[in-house]
N, C-alpha and C positions, 0 to 999 in steps of 0.2 A: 217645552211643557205644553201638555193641550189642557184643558178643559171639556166637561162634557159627560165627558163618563166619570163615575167612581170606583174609586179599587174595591174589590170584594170584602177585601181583607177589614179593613179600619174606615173605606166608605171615605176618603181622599179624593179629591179631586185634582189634587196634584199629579200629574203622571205625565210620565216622558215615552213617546214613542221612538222603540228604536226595535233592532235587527239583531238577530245570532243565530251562529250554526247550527242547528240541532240535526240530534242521531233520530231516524227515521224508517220504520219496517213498512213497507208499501207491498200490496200482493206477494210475498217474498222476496223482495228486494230490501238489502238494509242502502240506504241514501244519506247522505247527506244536504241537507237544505236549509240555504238561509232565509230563514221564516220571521214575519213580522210579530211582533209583543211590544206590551207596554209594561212599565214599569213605573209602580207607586216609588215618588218622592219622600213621600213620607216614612212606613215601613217597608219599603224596598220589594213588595211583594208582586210576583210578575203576574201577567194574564196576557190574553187575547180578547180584545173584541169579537162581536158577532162579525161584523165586516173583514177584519183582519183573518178572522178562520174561515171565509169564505175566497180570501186572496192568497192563505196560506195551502189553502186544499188545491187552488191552480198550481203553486209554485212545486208541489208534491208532484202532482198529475206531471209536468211540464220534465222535471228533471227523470223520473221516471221515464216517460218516452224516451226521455238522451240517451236513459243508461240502458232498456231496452232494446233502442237502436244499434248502441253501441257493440252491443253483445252483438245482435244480429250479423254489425258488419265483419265483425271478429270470427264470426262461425261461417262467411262468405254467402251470408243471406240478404234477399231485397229486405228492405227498411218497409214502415210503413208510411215514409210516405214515396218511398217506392212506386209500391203497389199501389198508392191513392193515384199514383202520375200514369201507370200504365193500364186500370182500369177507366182514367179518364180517358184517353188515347183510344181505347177500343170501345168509346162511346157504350159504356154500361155504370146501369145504378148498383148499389150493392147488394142489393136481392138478386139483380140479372148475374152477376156475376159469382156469389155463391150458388145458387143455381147452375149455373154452368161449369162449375169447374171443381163443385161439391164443396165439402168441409163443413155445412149447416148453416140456415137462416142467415144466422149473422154472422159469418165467418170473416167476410170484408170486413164488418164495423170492426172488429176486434182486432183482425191486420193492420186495420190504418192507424188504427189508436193504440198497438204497440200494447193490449192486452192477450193476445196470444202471439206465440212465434209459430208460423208456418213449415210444417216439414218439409223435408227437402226436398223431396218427393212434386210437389205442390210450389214450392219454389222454384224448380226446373221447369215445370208447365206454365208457370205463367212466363219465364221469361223466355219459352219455347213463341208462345204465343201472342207476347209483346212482338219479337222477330217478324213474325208472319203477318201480321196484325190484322185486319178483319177477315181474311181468308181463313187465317187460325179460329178466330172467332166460328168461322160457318162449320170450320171441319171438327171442332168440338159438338156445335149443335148435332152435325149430319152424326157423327158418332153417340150421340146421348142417347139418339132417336131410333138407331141403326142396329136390329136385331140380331144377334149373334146365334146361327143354326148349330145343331151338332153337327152338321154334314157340310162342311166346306166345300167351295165349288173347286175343280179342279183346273190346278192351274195351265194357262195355254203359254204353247214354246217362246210366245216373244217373252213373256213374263219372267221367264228361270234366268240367269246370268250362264253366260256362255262357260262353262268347265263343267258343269253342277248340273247334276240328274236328281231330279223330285224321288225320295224311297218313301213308299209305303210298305207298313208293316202291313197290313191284311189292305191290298190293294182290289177295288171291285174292277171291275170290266172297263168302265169308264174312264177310270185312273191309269189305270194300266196301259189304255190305249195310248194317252196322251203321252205317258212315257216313253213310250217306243217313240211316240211322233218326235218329241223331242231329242232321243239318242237320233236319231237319222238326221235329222235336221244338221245338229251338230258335227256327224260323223261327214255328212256333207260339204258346210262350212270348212269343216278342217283341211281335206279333202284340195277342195280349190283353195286355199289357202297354201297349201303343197304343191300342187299344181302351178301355183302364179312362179312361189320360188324357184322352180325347178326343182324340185324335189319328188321325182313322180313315181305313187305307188301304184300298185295294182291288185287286186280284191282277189282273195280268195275266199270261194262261196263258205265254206267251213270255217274260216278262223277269222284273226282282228285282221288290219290292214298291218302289211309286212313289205319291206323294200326289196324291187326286184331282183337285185342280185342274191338276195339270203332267200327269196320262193324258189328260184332256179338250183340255187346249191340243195336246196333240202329235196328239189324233185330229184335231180341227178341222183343226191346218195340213195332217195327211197327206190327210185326207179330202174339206175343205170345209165338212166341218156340226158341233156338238156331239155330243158323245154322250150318250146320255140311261140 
């Protein structure tokens, strides 16, 4: 039994503080939370104190994050305090780091505090960039900053992976050359590569490269004689 306050109802100062479950709609979320209230002694009538609805609005807030969180790990997403551990880690305030990595002003506060879920999208980047961690950090910067042309620079042969020729659909002069540079390059490589195993072709100025014995057979039938 406390004293102190009075019930609404009848203006009692009898009333007992205690706890119960109640049903709960929070930003779309229905919750369950056990919330504090008092109840008159007298006609049984419930309420909340001022105080009591200022500890009951934590206890809301608090289970809300759980079951936000909860969702979040169910859909295989950072938590918010995830994201609060890996934005500390790469030494940024929550402005540096919506800024950086987009979603608006307040995108962090609302990550950490488990009032928006991050898409996936945005989920994968940061945990790209947790990985890397401040180097991630500069190569977002160097890419926020870093003007994208209509005219890409053309790529040089070390850059292609060895099988794979660059196609351009309407190829200029410039692209064009570097292709050729790169089919030579390659047809080179292969080339001593055949060479090391014992496998030795030889060039015919007209065609691909073709094994000596099938160039000799095709001269003879086109010609009549071996070639020597």
């Amino acid at each position: 039994m406390t004293r102190g306050n009075s019930c609404p109802a009848c203006k009692s100062r009898e009333l007992t503080a205690e706890r119960a479950v109640q049903a709960v709609s929070f930003k779309g979320l229905d919750l369950q939370v056990d919330l504090h209230q008092m109840r008159c002694d007298t006609c049984a009538y419930v309420f909340e104190t001022p105080v009591q609805h200022d500890e009951n609005i934590d206890l809301i807030r608090s289970e809300f994050k759980s079951a936000r969180a909860q969702h979040k790990k169910e859909q295989n997403l950072l938590t918010g305090q995830e994201i609060l551990q890996i934005r500390k880690n790469l030494d940024l305030t929550q402005q540096e780091a919506s800024t950086l990595f987009g979603g608006g002003f307040n995108a962090f506060s609302k990550y950490e505090n488990e009032e928006v879920v991050q898409s996936t999208a945005m989920d994968r980047l940061l945990r790209m960039t947790a990985m890397l961690g401040l180097a991630g950090v500069q190569m977002l910067k160097l890419s926020s900053s870093h003007a994208i042309s209509s005219e890409s620079a053309p790529l040089s042969a070390a850059a292609v992976p060895h099988g794979y020729v660059r196609k351009e659909s309407t190829e200029s002069p410039t692209n064009s050359y570097v292709t050729h540079a790169i089919l030579r390059e390659q047809k080179g490589s292969q080339n001593e590569h055949r060479k090391k195993s014992g496998n030795i072709f030889r060039r015919d100025r007209w065609s691909a490269y073709r094994p000596a014995k099938h160039e000799a057979a095709v001269h003879k039938h086109q010609f009549g004689r071996p070639v020597h």
